[in-house]
N, C-alpha and C positions, 0 to 999 in steps of 0.2 A: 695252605689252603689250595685247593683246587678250583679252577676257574675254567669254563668253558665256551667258546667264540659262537654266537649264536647264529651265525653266518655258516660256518662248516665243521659245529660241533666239536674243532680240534678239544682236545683238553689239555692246561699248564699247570704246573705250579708256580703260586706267588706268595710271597713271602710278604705280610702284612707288616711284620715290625720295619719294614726296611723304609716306609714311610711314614709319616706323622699323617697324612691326609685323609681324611674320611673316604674319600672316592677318589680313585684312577682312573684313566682313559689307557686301555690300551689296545696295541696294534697288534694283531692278528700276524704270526711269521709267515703262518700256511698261505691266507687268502687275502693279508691286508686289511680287513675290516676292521674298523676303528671303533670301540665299544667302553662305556665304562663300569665297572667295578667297584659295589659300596665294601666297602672293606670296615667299618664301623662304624655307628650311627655318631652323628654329629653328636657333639659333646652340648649339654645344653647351657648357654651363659647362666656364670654367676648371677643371679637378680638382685637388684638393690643394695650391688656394690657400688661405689664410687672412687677415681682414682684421681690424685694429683700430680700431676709430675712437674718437680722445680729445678729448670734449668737456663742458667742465663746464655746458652747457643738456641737461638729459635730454631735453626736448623735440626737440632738435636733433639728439641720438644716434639717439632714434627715426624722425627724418625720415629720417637717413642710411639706416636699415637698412632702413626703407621702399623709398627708392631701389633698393640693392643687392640686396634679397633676390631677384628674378629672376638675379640671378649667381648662384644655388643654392651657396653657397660660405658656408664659415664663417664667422659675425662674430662681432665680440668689442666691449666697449665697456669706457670706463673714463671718469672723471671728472676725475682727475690725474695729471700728470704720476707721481707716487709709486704710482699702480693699475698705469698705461700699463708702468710698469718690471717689474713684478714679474711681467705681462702679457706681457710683452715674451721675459721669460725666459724664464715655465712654456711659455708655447705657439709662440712664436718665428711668429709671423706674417711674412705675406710683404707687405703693404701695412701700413703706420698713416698714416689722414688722422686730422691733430692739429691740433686747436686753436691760434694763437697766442696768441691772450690768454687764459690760462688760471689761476687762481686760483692764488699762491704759486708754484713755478717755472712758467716761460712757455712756450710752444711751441719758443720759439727753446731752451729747456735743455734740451726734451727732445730736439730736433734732436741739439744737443751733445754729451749723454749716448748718444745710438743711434751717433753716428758716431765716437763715440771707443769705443767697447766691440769688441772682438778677434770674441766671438761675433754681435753685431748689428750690426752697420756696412753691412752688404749689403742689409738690407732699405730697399725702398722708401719714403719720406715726399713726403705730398702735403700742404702746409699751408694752411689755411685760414682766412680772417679776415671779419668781418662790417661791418670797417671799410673805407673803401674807401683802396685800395693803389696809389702810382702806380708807376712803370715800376722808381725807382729801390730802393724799396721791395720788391719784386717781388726783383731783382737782390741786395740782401741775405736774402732769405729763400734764395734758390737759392747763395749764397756763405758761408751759416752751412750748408749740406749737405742743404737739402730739394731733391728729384727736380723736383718742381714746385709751384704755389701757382695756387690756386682762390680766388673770393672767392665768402664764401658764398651771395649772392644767384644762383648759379648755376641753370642749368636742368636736372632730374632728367639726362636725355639727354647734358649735358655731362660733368657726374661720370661717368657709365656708361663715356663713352667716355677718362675721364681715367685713371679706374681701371682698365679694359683696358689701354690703352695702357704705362701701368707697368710691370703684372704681366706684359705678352709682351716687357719686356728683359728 
């Protein structure tokens, strides 16, 4: 794309794939003027998704909704599996990324518990581990009924697009 300094008219080339961001600022080489750049329209939030995320590091719950919170979309969090449920029920979310190692039942129970219940079975599970997972691993978390599995040294941008991806089956 071509872009032009409305300051002194110079003209660039800018390469839109090279960021995720809907708008740039940028600096002018010729004259220094600082200007920004819509590069594609905001993406518009999911409506009337809802998200859980079950992780017993609060710190980790907080990154998460760090992450997410530009999806302008509900979050909900819990610590245990036994919050996760009760969670599960009252507000019936459409995504829960869960913990697998999780203090007393384990990610894989709550997997269990979601896909055996009549009312939750539909929803979405992305599970996540901080351990690292090999392929085969990977293949039992998706064969006990999660949607898909992230490890959590992920990059903010991968979640984003893991979590879309979900919620538009």
């Amino acid at each position: 794309m071509t872009i032009e300094c409305p300051q002194c008219a110079s003209r660039y080339k800018l390469d839109p794939t090279k960021t995720t961001k809907a708008v740039v600022k940028i600096k002018c080489p010729k004259c220094g003027n600082v200007f920004s750049v819509t590069l594609r329209e905001a993406e518009a939030p999911a409506v009337g998704h809802k998200i859980l995320v079950v992780d017993d590091s609060k710190f980790f719950r907080e990154m998460i909704l760090d992450v997410l919170k530009p999806l302008e979309m509900p979050l909900l969090t819990a610590g245990t599996v036994e919050e996760a449920m009760i969670l599960l029920r009252r507000e019936h979310p459409d995504l829960v990324l869960l913990d697998l190692n999780l203090p007393g039942k384990s990610g894989y129970d709550l997997i269990k518990e979601v896909r055996s219940d009549e009312v939750l079975k539909g929803i979405r599970l992305l599970a996540m581990s901080g351990v690292f997972r090999k392929e085969a691993d990977v293949a039992k978390v998706e064969l006990a009924g999660a949607d898909d599995f992230i490890n959590k040294s992920f990059k903010p941008e991968q979640l984003v697009y893991r979590v879309k991806k979900l919620l538009e089956q």
